[in-house]
Structure formats: C-alpha cells, structure tokens
C-alpha positions as CSV (number, residue, x, y, z in Angstrom):
1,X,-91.5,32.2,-5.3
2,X,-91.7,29.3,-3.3
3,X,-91.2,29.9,0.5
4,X,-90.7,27.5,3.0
5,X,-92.5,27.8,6.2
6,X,-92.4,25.5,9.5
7,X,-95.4,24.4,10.7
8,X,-94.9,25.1,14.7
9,X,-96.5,28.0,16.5
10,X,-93.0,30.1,16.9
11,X,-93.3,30.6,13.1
12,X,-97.3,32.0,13.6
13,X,-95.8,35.8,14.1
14,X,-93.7,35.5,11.1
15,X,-96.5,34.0,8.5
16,X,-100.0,35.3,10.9
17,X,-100.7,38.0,8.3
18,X,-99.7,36.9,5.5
19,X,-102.1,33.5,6.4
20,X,-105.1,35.6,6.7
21,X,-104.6,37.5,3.8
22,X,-103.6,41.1,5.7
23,X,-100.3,41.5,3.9
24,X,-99.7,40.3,0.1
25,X,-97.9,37.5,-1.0
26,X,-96.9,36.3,-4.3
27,X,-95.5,33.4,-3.9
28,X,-96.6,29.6,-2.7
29,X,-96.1,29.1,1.2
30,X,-94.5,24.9,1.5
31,X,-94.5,23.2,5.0
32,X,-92.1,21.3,6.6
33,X,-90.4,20.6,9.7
34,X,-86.8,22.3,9.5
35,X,-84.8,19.2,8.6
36,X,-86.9,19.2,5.4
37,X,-86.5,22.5,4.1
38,X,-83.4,22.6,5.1
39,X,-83.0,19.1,2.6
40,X,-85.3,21.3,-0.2
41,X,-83.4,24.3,-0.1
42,X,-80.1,22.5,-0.4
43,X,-81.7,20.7,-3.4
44,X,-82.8,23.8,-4.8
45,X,-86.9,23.1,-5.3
46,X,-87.2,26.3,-2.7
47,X,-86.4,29.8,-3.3
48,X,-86.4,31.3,0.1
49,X,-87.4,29.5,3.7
50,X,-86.8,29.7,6.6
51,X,-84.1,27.1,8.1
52,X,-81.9,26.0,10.8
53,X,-79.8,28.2,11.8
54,X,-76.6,25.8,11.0
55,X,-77.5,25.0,7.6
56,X,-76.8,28.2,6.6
57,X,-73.4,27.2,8.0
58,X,-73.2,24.3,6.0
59,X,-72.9,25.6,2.6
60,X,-73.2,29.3,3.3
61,X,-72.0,29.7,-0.2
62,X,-75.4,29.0,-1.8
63,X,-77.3,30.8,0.4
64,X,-77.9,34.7,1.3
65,X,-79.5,36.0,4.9
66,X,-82.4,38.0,4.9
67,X,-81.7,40.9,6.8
68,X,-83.5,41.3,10.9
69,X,-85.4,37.9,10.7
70,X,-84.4,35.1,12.4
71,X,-86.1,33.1,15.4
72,X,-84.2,33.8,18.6
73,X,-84.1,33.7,22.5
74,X,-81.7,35.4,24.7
75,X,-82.3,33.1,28.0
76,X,-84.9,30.4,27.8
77,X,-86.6,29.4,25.0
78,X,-88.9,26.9,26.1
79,X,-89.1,24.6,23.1
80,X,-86.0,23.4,22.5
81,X,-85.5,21.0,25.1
82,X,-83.4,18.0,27.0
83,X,-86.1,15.6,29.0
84,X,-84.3,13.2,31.1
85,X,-84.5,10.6,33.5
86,X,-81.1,11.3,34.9
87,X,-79.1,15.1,35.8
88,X,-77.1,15.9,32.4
89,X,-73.9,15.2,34.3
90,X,-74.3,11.6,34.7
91,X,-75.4,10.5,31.0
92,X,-72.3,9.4,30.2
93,X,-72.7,6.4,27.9
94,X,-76.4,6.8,28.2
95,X,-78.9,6.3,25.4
96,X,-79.8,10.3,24.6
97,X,-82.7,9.9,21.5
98,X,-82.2,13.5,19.7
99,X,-84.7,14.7,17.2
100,X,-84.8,14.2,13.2
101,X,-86.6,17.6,12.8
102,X,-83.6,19.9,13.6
103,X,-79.8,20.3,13.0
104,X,-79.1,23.5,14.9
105,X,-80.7,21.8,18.1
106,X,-78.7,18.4,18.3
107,X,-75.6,20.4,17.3
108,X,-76.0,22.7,20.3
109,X,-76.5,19.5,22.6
110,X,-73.6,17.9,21.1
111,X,-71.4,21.5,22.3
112,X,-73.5,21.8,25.5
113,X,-72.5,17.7,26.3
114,X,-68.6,18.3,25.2
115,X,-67.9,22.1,26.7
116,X,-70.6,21.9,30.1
117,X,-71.4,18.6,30.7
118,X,-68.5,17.0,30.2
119,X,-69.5,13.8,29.2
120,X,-70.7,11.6,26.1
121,X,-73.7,9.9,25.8
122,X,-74.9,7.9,22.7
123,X,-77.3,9.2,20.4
124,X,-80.0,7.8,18.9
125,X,-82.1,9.8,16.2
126,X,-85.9,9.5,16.8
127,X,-88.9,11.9,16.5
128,X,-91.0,13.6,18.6
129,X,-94.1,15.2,17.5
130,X,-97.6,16.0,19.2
131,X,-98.9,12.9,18.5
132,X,-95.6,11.0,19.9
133,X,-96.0,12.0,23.3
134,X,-97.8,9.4,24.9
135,X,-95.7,6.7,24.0
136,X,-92.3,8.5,24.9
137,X,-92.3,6.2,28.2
138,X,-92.5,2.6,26.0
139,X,-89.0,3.5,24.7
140,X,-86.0,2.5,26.0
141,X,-83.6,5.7,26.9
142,X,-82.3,7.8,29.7
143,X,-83.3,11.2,28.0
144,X,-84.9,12.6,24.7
145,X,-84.3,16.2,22.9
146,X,-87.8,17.6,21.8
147,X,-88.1,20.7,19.9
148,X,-91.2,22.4,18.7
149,X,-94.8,22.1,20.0
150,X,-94.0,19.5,21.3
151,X,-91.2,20.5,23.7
152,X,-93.3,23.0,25.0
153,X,-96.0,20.9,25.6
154,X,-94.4,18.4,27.8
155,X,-92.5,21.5,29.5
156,X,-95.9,23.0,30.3
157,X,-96.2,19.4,31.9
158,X,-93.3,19.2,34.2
159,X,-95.2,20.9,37.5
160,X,-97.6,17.9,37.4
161,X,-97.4,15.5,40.3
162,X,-96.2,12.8,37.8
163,X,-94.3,14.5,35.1
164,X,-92.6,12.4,32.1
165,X,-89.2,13.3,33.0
166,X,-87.3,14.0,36.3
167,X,-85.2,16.9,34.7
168,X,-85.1,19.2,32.1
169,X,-83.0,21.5,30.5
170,X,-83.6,24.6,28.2
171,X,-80.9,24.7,25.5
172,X,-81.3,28.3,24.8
173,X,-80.9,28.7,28.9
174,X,-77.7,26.5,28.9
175,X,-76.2,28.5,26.1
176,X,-77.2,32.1,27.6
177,X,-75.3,30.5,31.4
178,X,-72.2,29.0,29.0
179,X,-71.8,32.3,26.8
180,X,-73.6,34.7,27.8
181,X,-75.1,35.0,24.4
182,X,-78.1,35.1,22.6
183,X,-79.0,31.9,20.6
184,X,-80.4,31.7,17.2
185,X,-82.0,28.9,16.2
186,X,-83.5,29.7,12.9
187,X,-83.1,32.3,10.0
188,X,-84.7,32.5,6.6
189,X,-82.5,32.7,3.4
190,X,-82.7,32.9,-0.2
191,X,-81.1,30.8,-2.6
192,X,-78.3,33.0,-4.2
193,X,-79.5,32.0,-7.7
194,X,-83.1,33.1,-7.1
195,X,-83.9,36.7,-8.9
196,X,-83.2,39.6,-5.9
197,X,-86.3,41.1,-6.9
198,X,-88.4,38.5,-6.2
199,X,-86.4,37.7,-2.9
200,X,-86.9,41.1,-2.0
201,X,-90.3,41.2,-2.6
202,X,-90.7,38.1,-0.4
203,X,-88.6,39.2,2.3
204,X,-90.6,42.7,2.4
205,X,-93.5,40.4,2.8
206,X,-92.2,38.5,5.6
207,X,-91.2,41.8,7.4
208,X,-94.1,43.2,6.8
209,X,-96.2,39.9,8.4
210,X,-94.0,39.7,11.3
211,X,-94.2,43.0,12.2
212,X,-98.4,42.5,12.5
213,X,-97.6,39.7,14.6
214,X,-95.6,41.3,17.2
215,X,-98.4,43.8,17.6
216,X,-101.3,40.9,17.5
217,X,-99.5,37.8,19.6
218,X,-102.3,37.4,22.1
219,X,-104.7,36.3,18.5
220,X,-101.5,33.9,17.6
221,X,-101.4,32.5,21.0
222,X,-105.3,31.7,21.2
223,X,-104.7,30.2,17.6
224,X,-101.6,28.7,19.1
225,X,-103.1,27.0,22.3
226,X,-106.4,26.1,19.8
227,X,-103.0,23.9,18.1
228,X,-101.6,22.3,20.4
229,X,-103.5,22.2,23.3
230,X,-101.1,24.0,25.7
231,X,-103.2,27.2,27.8
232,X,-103.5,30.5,26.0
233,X,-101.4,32.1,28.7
234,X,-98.6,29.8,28.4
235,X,-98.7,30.0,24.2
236,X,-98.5,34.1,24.8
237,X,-95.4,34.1,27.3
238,X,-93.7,31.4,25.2
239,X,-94.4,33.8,21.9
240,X,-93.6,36.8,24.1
241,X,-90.6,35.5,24.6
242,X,-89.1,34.9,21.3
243,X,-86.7,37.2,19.3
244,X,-87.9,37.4,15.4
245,X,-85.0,40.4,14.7
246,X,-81.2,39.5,13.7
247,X,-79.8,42.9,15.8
248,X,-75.8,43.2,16.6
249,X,-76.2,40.8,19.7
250,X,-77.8,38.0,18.2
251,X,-75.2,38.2,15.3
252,X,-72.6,37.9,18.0
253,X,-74.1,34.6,19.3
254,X,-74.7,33.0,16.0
255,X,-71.1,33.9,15.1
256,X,-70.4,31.8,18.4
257,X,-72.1,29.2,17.5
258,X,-70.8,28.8,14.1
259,X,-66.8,29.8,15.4
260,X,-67.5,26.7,17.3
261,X,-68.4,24.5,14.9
262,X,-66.2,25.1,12.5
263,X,-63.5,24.8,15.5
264,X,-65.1,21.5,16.2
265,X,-65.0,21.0,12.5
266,X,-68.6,20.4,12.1
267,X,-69.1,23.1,9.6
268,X,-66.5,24.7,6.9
269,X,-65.3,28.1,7.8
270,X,-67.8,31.0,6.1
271,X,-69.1,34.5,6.4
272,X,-72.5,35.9,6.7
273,X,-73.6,37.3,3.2
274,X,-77.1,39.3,3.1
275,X,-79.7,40.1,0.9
276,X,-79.5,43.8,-0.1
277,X,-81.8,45.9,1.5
278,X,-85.4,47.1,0.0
C-alpha cells in the first residue's frame, strides 16, 4: 500500500510507532504537505493518506473514511492561523496571502471572512514554511494564513516584545465562537478502488500507531520541539490538544463545514461513506 503521510508534528501521534518500528506496517509511508496528497490521491498514485478535510468533499465519490481518525480541535488549535497587521474587521480590500499547503484552511477563512467578519479581502496564494519565516516582513500584505509548524512557531512568538504581527487569530477558535462546533481539519481515506483488505490492514495499523502516541506524546513532543525549534512544553500542550478520533461531535462539525460549502457552492452535495470496520 502506499500511504500518504504529512510531514508536520500534529501527524507524529498518528505515524510515531509505526516510524520506530513498534507497530507493523506493510506498506511505503509518502510525504507531502496536504495540498499534495490531496493532488496524488485524486490522481490515484496513493492508496490511503491522510488529507484535507474538504477534499474528501470534493469528490467524496472516490473516496471512503477511515473510521475514528481524523486530526481535530474543539477550541483552539494553534496551528492553523491568521497573522495580521490590521483587526480581521478592517481587511476589507486588503492583500490577505493564504497558504498553498491546505484547502480545508483557506476554505474556512473564506467562511470565517463572509459569515463573521464581514468583509472581503483579496487573496493572494503564497507559502509559508519554517524556513519562510524570516522573510515574511519583506512582502507586501496586510495579513498571511500559516498552517503547520510553522503557524505554531510564529504563535509561540507573539508574547515577544516585537512580535511579527499585531493580531492573530486561531481558525479552529473562530469556528468553535461561530458554531459552537468542533473543527476537523484533516482525515485519512482510502481510495474506493484499493482492495479492503489491504485498507484494513493499513487503517488497523494507523489505529494501532496512534493509539501508542496518545499514551507517549511527551517523546513526540521532545522529537517535536528537536523539529522545529519551538520549547518542549509548548510542542506537548499543542499535541495535547489535538483530537485524532472522528466521535459523534466531530462528525457534527465536519458536516457543518461541508453543509456550508456545498451551500456556498464550493463543494457538490455528498455523504460520508466508511471503510468497514476490522
């Protein structure tokens, strides 16, 4: 099987065993950012990955969701986030750079801009990695949407005397305010077409991985702040905080999310479709 994995430290929980040999896999683990397996998976050259959450939406027909695995936050989850210059409210007509890497997170600022903010600035795509950071002030915009490691390493920045940005805004905070919903950002899925044995197999490996991280996340975050140089304490309450299960609520707020876009006309109208269970 080929699996899909992202490279960022929220995914260390999920692939942490498998990684260090603790839980077998048969199968070859490919890294990407999510806007790239979510490009291989809808070409077909992966069997299962994880995703953004609103690919699945996209063509939910040639996908199936693994059952209780998903990446998400009820409240704030610290690495998807809006930097700006300027309050939300008055970007109107602004230059708003949102990131390449991720569907599910510019979608959600596009909602959060129409439904809370009321107002419509101009998007720009850009990137926004680690090694990005420094340069963030030579370009010319009012505010930037960062996801990943690197989000939560200028977030671990703000309480500096001189931060980058004069604001900033959790995206899994502003849903959880607007709905009162969880937020998934991520889920892993299997290409319908792939043999449900295999899939099975895979997904009973993932389970299996994840559940030895949720019981080791003080190793993953000293591996984690080793990564990306954000403090070991930080890395474990930003870990901590994360949701790897798919239970009834966080069902109800991807359901949300995807009743929205298809009222927005972003996505065709679907329905969630599962692997059967091992």
């Amino acid at each position: 099987m080929r699996v899909g994995r992202i490279p960022y430290i929220n995914c260390y929980p999920v692939y942490g065993a498998i990684d260090r040999g603790l839980v077998p896999f048969d199968g070859t683990l490919i890294d990407g950012v999510p806007s790239d397996l979510n490009a291989r998976m809808a070409a077909g050259t992966l069997d299962v990955s994880v995703v953004s959450a609103i690919e699945y939406a996209r063509d939910s027909r040639r996908y199936v969701l693994l059952p209780d695995l998903a990446i998400s936050c009820d409240g704030p989850v610290h690495s998807v986030m809006l930097f700006s210059h300027r309050q939300a409210s008055e970007l109107g007509g602004r230059r708003v750079i949102v990131s390449r890497s991720s569907m599910t997170s510019v979608a959600l600022l596009e909602l959060l801009f129409e439904h809370v903010w009321r107002v419509r600035p101009e998007f720009v795509p850009g990137d926004a990695e680690l090694g990005d950071i420094a340069r963030f002030s030579d370009e010319r915009h009012d505010a930037r949407l960062v996801i990943g490691d690197a989000a939560l390493c200028i977030a671990s920045q703000a309480a500096r005397p001189t931060p980058l940005y004069r604001h900033c805004y959790d995206l899994g905070a502003e849903w959880k305010t607007w709905t009162g919903l969880p937020f998934v950002f991520a889920v892993w899925v299997a290409q319908r077409t792939a043999p449900v044995g295999d899939a099975l197999l895979a997904h009973a490996a993932l389970m299996a991985s994840r559940d030895w991280g949720l019981v080791h996340l003080p190793e993953l975050a000293h591996q984690a702040s080793r990564a990306t140089g954000v403090q070991e304490q930080t890395c474990l309450e930003y870990l901590s905080g994360l949701d790897y299960g798919l239970s009834y609520p966080h069902l109800a707020g991807l359901t949300e999310f995807y009743r929205r876009l298809v009222e927005a006309g972003r996505v065709p109208n679907g329905t969630l479709t599962f692997l059967p269970a091992a």
